[in-house]
Backbone as CSV, one residue per row, in Angstrom:
resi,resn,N_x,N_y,N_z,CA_x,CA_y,CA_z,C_x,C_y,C_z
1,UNK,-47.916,-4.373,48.872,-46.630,-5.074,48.925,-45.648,-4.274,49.778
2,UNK,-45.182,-4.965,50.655,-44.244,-4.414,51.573,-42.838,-4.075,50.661
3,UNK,-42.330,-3.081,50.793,-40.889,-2.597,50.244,-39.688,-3.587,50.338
4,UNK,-39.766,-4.577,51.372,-38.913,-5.416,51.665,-39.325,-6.546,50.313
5,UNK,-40.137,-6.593,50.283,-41.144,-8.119,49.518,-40.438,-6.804,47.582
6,UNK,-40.354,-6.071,47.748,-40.523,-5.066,46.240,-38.535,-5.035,45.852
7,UNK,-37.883,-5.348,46.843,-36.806,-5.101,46.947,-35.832,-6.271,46.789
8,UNK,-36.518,-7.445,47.307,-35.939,-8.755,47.327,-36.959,-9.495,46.028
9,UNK,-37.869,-9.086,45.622,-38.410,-9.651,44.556,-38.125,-9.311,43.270
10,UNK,-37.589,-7.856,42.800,-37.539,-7.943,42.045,-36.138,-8.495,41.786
11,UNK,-36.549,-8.714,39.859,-35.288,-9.618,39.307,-35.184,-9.114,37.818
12,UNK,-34.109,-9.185,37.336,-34.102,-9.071,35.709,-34.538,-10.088,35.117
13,UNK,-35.649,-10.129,34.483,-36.154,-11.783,34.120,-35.583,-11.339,32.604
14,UNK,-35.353,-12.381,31.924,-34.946,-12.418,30.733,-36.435,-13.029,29.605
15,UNK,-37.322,-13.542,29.937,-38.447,-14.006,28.974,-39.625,-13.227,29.613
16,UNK,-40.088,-12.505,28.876,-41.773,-11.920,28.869,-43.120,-12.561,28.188
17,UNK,-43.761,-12.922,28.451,-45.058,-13.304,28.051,-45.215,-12.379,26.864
18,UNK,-45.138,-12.347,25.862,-45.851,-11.456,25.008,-47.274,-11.443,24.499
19,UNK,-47.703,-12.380,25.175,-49.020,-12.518,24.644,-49.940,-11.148,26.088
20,UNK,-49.536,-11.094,27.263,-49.909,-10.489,27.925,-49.664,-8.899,28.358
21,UNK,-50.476,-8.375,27.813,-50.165,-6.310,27.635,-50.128,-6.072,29.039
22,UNK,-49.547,-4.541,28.739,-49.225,-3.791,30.131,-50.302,-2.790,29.891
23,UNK,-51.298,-2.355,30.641,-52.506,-1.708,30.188,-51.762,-0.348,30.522
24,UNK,-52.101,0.915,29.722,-51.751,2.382,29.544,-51.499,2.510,30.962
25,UNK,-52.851,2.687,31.563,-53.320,3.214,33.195,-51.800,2.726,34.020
26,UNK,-51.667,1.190,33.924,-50.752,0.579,34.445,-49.210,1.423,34.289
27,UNK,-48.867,1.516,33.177,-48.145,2.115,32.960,-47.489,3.233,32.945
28,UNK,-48.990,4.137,33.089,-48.488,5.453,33.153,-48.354,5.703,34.902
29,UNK,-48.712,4.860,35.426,-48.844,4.644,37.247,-47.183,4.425,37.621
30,UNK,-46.673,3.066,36.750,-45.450,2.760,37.086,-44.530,4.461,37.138
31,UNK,-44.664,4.811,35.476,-43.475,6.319,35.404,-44.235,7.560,36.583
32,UNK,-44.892,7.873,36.481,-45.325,8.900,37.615,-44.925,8.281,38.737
33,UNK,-45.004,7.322,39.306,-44.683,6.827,40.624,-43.507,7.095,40.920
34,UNK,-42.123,6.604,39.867,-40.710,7.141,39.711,-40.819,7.763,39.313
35,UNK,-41.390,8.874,38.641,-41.105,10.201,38.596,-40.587,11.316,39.888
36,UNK,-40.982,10.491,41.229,-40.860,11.072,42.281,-39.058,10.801,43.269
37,UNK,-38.682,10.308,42.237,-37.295,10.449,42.529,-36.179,11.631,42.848
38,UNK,-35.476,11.285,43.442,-34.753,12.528,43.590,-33.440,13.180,42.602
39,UNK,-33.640,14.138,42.084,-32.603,14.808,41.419,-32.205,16.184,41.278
40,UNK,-30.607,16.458,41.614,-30.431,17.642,41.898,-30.699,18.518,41.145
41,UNK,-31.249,19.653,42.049,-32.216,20.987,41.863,-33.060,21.008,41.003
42,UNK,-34.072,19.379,41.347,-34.959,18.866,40.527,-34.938,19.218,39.015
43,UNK,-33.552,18.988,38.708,-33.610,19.379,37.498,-33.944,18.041,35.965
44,UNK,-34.500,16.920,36.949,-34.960,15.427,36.099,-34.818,15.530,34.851
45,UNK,-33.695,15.295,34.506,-32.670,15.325,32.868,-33.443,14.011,32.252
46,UNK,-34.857,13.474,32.784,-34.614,12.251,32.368,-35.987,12.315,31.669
47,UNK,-36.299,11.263,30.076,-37.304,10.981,29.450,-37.114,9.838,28.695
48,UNK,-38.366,9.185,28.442,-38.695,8.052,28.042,-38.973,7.942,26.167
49,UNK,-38.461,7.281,25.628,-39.429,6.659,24.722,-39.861,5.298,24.681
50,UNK,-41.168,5.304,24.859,-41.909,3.778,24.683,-42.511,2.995,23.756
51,UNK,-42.056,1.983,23.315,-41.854,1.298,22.206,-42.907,0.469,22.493
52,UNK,-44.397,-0.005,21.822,-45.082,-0.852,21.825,-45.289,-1.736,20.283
53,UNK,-45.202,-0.777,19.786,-45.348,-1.785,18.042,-44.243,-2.450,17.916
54,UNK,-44.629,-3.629,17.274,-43.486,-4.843,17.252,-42.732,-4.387,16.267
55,UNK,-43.071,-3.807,15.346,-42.286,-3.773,14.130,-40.899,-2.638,15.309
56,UNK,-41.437,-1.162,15.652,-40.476,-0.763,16.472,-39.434,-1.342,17.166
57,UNK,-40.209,-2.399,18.291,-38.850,-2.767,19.148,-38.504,-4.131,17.640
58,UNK,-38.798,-4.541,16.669,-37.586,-5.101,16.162,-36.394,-4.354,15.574
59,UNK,-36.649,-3.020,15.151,-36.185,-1.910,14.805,-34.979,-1.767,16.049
60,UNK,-35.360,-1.833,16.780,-34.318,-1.624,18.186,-33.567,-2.997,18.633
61,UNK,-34.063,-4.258,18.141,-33.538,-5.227,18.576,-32.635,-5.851,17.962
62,UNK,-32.595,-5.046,16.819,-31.473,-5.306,15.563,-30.081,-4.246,16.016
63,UNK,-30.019,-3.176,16.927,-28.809,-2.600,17.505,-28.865,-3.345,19.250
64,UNK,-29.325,-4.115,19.584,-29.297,-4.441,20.871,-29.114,-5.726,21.059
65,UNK,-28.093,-6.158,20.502,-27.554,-7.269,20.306,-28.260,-8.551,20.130
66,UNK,-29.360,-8.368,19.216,-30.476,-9.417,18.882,-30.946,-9.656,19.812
67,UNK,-31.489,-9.383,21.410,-31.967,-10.054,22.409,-33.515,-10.013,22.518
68,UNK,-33.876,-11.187,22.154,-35.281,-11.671,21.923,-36.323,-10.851,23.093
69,UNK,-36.041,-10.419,24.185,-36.696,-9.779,25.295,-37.108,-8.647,24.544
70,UNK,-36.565,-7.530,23.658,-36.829,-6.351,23.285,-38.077,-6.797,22.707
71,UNK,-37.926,-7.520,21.474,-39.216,-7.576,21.207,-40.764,-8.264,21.839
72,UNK,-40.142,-9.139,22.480,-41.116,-10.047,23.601,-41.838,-9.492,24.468
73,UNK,-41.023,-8.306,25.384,-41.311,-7.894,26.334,-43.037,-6.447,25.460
74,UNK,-44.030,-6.634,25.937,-45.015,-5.968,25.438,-44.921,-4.194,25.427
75,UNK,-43.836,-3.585,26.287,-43.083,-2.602,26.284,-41.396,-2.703,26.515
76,UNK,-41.320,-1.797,25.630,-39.632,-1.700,25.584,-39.458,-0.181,25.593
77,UNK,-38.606,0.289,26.312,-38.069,1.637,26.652,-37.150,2.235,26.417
78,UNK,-36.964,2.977,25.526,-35.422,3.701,25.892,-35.350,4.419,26.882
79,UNK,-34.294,4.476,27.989,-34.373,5.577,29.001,-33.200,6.365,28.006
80,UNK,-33.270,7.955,28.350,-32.733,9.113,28.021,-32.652,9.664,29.130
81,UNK,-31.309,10.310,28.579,-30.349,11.248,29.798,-30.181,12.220,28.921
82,UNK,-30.732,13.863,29.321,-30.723,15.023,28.312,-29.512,15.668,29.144
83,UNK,-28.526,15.702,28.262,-27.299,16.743,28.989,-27.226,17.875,28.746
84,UNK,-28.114,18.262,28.371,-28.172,19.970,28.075,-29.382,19.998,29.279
85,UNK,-29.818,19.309,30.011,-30.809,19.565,30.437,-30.613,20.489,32.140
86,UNK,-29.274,21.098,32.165,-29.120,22.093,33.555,-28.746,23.762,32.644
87,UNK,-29.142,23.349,30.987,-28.511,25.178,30.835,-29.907,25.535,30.914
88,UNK,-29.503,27.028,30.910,-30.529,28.219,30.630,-31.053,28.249,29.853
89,UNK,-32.457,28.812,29.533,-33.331,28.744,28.582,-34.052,27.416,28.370
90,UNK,-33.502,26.260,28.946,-33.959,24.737,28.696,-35.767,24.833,29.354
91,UNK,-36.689,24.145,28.627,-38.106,24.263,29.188,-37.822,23.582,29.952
92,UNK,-37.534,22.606,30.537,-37.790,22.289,31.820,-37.083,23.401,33.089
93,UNK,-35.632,23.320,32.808,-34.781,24.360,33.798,-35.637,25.859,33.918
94,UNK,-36.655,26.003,32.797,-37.468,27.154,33.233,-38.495,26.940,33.672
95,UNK,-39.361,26.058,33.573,-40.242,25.511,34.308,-39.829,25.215,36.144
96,UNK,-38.695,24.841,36.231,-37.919,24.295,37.408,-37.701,25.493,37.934
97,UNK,-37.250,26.735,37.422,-37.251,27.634,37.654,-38.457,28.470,38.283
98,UNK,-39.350,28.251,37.934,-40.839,29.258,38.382,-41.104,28.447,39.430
99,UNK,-41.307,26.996,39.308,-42.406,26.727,40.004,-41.402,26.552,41.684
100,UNK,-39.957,26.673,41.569,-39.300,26.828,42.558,-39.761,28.361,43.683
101,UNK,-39.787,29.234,42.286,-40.188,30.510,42.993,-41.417,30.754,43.463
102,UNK,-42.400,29.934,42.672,-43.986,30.098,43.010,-43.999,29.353,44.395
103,UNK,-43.322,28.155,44.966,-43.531,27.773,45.975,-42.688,27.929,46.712
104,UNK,-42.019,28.871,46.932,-40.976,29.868,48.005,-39.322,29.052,48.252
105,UNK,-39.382,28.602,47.714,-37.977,27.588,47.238,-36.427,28.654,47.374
106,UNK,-37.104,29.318,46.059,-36.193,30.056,45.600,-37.130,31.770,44.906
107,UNK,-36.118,32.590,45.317,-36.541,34.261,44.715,-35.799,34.424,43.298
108,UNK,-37.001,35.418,42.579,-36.090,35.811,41.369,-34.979,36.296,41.350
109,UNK,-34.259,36.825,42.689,-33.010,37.473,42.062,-32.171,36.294,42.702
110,UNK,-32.018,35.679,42.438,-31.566,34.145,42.783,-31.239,33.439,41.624
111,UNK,-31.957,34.328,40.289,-31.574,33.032,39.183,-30.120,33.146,38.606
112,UNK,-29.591,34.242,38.528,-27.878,34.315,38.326,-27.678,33.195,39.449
113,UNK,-27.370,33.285,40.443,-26.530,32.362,41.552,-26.871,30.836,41.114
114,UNK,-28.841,30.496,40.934,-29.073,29.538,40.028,-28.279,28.681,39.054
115,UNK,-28.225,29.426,38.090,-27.727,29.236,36.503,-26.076,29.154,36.936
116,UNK,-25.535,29.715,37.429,-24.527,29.583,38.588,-24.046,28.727,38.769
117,UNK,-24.488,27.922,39.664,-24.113,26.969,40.075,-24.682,25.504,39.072
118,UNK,-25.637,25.563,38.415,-25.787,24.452,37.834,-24.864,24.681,36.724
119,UNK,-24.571,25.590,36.158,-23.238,25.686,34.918,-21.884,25.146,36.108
120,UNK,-21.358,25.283,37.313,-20.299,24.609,37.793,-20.468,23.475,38.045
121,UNK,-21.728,23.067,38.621,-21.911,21.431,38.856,-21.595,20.568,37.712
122,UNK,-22.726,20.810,36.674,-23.257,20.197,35.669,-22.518,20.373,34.250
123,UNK,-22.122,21.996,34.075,-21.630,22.225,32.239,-20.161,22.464,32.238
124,UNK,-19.237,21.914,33.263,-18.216,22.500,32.687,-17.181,21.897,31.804
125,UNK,-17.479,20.515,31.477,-17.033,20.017,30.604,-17.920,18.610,30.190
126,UNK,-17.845,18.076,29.065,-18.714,16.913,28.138,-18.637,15.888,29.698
127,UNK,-17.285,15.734,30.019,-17.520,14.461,31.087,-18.718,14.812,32.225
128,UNK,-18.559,15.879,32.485,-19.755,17.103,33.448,-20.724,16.337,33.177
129,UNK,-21.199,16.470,31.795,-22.488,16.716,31.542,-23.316,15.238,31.411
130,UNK,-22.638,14.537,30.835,-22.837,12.770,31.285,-22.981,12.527,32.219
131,UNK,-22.126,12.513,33.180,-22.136,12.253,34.636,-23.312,12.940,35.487
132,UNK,-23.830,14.072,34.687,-24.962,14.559,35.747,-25.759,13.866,35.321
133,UNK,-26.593,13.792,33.984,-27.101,13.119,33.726,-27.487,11.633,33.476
134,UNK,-26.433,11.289,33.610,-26.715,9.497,33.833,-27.234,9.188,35.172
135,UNK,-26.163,9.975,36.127,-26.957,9.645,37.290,-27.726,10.039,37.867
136,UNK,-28.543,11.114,37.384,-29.885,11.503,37.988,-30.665,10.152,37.070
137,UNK,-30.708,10.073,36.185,-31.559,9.419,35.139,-31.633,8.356,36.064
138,UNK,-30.116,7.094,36.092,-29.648,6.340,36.903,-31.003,6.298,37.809
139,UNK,-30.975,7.065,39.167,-32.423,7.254,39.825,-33.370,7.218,39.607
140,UNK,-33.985,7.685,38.149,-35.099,7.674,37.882,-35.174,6.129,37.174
141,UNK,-34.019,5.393,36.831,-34.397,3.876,36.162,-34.608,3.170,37.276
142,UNK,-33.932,3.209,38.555,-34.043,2.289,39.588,-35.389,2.603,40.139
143,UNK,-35.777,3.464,40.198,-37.201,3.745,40.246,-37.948,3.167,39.909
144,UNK,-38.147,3.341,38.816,-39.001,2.573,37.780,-39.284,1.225,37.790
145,UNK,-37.674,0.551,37.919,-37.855,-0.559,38.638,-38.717,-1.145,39.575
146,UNK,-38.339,-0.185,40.675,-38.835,-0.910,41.381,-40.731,-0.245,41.942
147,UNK,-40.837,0.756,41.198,-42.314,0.997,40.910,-43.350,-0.393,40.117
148,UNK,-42.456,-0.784,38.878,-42.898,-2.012,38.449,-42.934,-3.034,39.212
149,UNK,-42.623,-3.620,40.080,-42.496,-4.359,40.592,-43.575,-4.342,41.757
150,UNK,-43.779,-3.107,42.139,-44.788,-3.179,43.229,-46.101,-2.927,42.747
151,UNK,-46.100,-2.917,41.144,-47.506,-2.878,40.620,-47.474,-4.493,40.041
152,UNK,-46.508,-5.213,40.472,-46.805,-6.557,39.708,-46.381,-6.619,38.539
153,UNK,-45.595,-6.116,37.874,-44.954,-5.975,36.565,-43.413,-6.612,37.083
154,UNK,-42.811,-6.982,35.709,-41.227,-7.790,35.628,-40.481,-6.394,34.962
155,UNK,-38.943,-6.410,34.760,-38.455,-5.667,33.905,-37.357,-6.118,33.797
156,UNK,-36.629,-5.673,32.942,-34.765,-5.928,33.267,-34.196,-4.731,32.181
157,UNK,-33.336,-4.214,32.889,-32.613,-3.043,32.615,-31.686,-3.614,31.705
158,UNK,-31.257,-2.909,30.141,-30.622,-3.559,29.765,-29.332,-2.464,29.034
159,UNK,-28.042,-3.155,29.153,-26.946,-2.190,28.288,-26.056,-2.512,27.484
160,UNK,-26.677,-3.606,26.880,-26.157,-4.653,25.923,-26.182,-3.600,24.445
161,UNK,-26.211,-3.031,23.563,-26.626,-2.429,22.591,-26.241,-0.903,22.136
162,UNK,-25.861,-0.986,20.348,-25.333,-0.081,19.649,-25.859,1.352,20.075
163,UNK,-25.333,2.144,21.159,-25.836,3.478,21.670,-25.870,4.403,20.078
164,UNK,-25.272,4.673,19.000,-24.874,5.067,18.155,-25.541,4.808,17.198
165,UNK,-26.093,3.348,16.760,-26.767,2.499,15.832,-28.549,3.065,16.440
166,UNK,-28.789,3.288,17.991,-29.944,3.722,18.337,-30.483,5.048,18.467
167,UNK,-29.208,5.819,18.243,-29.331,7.060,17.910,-30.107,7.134,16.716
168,UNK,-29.693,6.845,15.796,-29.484,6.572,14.532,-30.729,6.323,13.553
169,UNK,-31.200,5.167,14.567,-32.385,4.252,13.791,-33.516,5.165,14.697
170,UNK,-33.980,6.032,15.447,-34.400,6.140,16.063,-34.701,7.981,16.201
171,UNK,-33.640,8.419,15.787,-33.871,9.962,15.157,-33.699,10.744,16.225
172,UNK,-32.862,10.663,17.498,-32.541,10.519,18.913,-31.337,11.780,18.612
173,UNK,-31.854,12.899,19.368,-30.822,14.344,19.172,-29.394,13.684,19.788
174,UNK,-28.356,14.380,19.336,-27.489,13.932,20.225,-27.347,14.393,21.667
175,UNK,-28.055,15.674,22.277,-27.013,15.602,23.332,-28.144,14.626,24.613
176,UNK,-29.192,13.319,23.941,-29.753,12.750,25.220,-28.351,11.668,25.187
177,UNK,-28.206,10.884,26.227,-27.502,9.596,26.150,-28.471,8.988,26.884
178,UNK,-27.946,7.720,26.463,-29.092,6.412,26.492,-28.040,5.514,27.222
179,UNK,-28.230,5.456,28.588,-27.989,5.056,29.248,-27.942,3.362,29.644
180,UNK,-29.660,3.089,28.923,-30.039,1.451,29.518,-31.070,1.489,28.614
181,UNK,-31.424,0.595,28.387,-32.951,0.223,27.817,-33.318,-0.570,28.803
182,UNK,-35.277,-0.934,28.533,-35.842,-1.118,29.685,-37.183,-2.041,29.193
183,UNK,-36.793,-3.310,29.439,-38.539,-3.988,28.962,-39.033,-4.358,30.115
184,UNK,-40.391,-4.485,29.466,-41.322,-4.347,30.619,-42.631,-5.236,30.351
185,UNK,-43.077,-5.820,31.720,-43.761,-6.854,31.259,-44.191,-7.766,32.292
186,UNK,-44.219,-9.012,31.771,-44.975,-10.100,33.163,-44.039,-11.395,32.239
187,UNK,-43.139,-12.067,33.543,-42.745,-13.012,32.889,-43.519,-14.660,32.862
188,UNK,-42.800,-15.133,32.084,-43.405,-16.339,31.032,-43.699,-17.271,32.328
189,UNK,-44.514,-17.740,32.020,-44.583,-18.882,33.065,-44.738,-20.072,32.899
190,UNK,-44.561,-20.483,31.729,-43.604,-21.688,31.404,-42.053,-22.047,31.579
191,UNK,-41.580,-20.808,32.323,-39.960,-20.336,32.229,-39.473,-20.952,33.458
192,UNK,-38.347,-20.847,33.820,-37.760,-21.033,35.082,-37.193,-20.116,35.437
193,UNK,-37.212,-19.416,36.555,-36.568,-18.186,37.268,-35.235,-18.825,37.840
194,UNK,-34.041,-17.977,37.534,-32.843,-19.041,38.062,-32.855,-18.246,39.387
195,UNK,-31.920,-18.806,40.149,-31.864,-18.011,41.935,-30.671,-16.768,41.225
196,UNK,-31.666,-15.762,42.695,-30.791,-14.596,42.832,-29.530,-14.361,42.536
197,UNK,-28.857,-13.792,42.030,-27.169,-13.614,41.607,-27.147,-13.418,43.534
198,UNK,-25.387,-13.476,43.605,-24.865,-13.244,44.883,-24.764,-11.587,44.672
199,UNK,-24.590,-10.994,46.092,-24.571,-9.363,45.676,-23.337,-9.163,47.333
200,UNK,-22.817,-8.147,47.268,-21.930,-8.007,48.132,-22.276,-8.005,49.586
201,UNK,-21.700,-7.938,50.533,-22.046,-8.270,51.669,-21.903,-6.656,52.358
202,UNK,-22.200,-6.192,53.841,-21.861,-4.721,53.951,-20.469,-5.127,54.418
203,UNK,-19.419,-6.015,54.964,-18.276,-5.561,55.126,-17.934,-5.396,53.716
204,UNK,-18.254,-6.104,52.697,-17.530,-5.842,51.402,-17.893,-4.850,50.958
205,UNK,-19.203,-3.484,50.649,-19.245,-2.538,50.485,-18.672,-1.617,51.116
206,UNK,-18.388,-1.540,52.083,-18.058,-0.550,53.250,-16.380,-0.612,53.282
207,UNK,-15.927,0.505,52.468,-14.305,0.548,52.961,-13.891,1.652,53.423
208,UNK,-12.939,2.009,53.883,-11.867,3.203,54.095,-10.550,3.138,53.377
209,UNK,-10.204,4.595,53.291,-8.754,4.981,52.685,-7.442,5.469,53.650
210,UNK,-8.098,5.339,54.870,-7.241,6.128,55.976,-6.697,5.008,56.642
């Protein structure tokens, strides 16, 4: 599938086939594929939980504003945004750490300046730490997207739902935020696909302040 055909096709479908599974292989193809997204000083604040038992996503569909897709859709996702995920000592930020140095990236006496600068980017205050993390995550959902899509899978990103109530029911540390939820699937085909929403034009994206 051409990127153009992956880009203009996909859509937020709102009805999933539930009778039709997303096979593991499939799946684990879609997240590795976006896994290859970009985020600063590869520090990918971002993880999944994947919801396949029905009883689960009804569990989740009772803070997500009853929307019949959670449970329909044959996977349902929470995406997570870990905001602790640029301090020191964090396994990944140490992992991120070596394998930077093992492949000549970065030298050990580099990790003060390191830790450094991701404490000014990323920790210096709660708004900091959201903001890094949503939008790296952010990247890794549009990803995903559109990884599904070029394996033939539907999805629709969703942010309808009790962030607090899913904490909650769900046993979810506080410092990930949950950005979107995410079902996943093949839609119904008894359904009707409505046409594309309108989306801005480039003079309408494109402004100046000067």
């Amino acid at each position: 599938m051409e990127f153009r055909d992956v880009i203009y096709g996909r859509r937020a479908v709102n009805f999933f086939d539930p009778e039709k599974d997303v096979s593991e292989d499939l799946l684990r193809e879609m997240v590795e594929m976006a896994s290859h997204t970009p985020s600063g000083f590869n520090l990918q604040p971002w993880s999944l939980m994947v919801l396949r038992d029905k009883s689960d996503k009804l569990r989740l569909q009772q803070h997500a504003w009853n929307q019949p897709k959670v449970s329909e859709a044959p996977v349902t996702m929470l995406v997570l945004a870990d905001t602790d995920g640029w301090k020191p000592g964090h396994p990944f930020v140490e992992k991120n750490f070596r394998e930077m140095v093992r492949t000549g990236a970065m030298k050990e006496a580099q990790r003060d300046w390191f830790d450094g600068v991701c404490q000014s980017l990323y920790g210096t205050s709660e708004a900091r730490r959201v903001a890094y993390a949503c939008k790296n995550t952010g990247f890794f959902a549009m990803a995903l997207m559109l990884a599904a899509k070029s394996l033939g899978l539907d999805t629709h990103p969703m942010d309808g739902f009790d962030m607090e109530g899913v904490h909650k029911e769900f046993n979810i540390p506080d410092n990930y935020w949950i950005p979107l939820l995410m079902a996943v699937g093949y839609f119904r085909s008894d359904k009707t696909l409505l046409p594309p929403k309108w989306r801005k034009s480039y003079d309408e994206i494109v402004v100046s302040f000067v």
